[in-house]
C-alpha positions as CSV (number, residue, x, y, z in Angstrom):
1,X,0.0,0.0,0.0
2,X,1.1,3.3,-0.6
3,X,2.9,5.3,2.3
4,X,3.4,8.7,1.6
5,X,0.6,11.4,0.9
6,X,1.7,11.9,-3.1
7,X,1.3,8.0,-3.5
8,X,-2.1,7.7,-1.8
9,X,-3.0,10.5,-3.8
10,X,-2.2,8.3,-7.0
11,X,-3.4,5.2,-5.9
12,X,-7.0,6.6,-5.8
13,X,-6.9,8.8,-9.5
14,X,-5.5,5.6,-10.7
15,X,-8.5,3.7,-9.7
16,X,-10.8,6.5,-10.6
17,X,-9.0,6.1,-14.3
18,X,-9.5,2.7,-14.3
19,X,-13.3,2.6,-13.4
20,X,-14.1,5.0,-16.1
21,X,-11.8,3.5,-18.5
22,X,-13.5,0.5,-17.7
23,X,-17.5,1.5,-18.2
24,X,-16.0,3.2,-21.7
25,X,-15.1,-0.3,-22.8
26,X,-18.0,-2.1,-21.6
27,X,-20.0,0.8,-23.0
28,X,-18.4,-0.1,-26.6
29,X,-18.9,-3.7,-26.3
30,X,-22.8,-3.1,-25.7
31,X,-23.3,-0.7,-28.3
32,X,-21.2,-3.6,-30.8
33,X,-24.0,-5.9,-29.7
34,X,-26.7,-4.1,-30.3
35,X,-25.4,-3.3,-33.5
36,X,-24.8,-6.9,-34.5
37,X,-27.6,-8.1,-33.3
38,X,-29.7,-5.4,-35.8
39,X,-27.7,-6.4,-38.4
40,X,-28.9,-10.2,-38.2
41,X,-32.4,-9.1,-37.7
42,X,-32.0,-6.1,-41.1
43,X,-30.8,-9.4,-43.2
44,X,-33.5,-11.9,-41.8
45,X,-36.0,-9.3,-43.1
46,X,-34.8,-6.5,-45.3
47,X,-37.2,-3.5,-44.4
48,X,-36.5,0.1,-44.7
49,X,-37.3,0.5,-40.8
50,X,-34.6,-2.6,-39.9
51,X,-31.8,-1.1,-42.4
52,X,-32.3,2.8,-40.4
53,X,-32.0,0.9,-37.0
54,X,-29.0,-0.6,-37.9
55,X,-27.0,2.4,-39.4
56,X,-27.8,4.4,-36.5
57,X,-26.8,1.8,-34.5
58,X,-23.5,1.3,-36.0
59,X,-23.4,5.5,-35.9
60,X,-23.7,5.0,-32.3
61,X,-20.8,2.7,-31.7
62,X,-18.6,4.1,-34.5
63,X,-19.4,7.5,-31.8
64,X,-18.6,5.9,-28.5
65,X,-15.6,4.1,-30.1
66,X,-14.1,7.9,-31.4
67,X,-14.9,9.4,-28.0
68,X,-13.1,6.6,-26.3
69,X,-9.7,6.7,-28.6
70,X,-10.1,10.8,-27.7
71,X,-10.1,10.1,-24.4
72,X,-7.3,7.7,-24.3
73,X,-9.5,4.5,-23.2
74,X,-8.7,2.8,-26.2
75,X,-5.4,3.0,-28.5
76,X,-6.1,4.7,-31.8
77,X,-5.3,1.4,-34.0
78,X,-7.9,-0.4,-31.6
79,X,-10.4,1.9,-31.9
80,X,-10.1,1.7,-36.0
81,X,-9.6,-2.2,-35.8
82,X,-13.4,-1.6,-34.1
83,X,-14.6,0.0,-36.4
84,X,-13.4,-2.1,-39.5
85,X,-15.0,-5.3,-37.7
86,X,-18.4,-3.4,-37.7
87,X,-18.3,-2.4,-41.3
88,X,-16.9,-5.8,-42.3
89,X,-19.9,-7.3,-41.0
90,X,-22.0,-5.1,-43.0
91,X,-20.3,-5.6,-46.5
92,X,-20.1,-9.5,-45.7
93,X,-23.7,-9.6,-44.9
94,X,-24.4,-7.4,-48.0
95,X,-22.7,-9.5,-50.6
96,X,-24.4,-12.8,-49.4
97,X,-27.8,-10.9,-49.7
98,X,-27.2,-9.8,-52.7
């Protein structure tokens, strides 16, 4: 444990960090899920309504993704690996549908 009044003081913004860091990335991986699981109900059954759920969807997450590289949460090349998953998905989907 830390002895001194300096080290106390970063023990306890480290954990702050750390729990905020740690709802960013469970706040990712929730919005990831929703968004994969619009995009196997859009290609199940093609409607107009479906296909604007899921793009705002995936604007959400490509949003919370951004805001967590800006805040340092997530390193920039993990934040676009992310984001290239989610639209992956999308064109894969797409070209069996089509």
């Amino acid at each position: 444990m830390a002895n001194n009044k300096s080290a106390l003081k970063r023990a306890k913004i480290a954990e702050r960090n750390r729990l905020r860091n740690k709802a960013y990335k469970s706040a990712v991986k929730t919005l990831m899920k929703k968004y994969y699981a619009s995009l196997e109900a859009y290609t199940a059954q093609p409607t107009d309504e479906s296909k604007q759920e899921m793009m705002a969807r995936m604007s959400e997450a490509y949003s919370k993704i951004d805001k967590a590289v800006k805040r340092g949460v997530l390193h920039t090349n993990n934040g676009a690996r992310k984001k290239s998953r989610l639209a992956q998905r999308l064109k894969s989907l797409a070209q069996t549908a089509a």
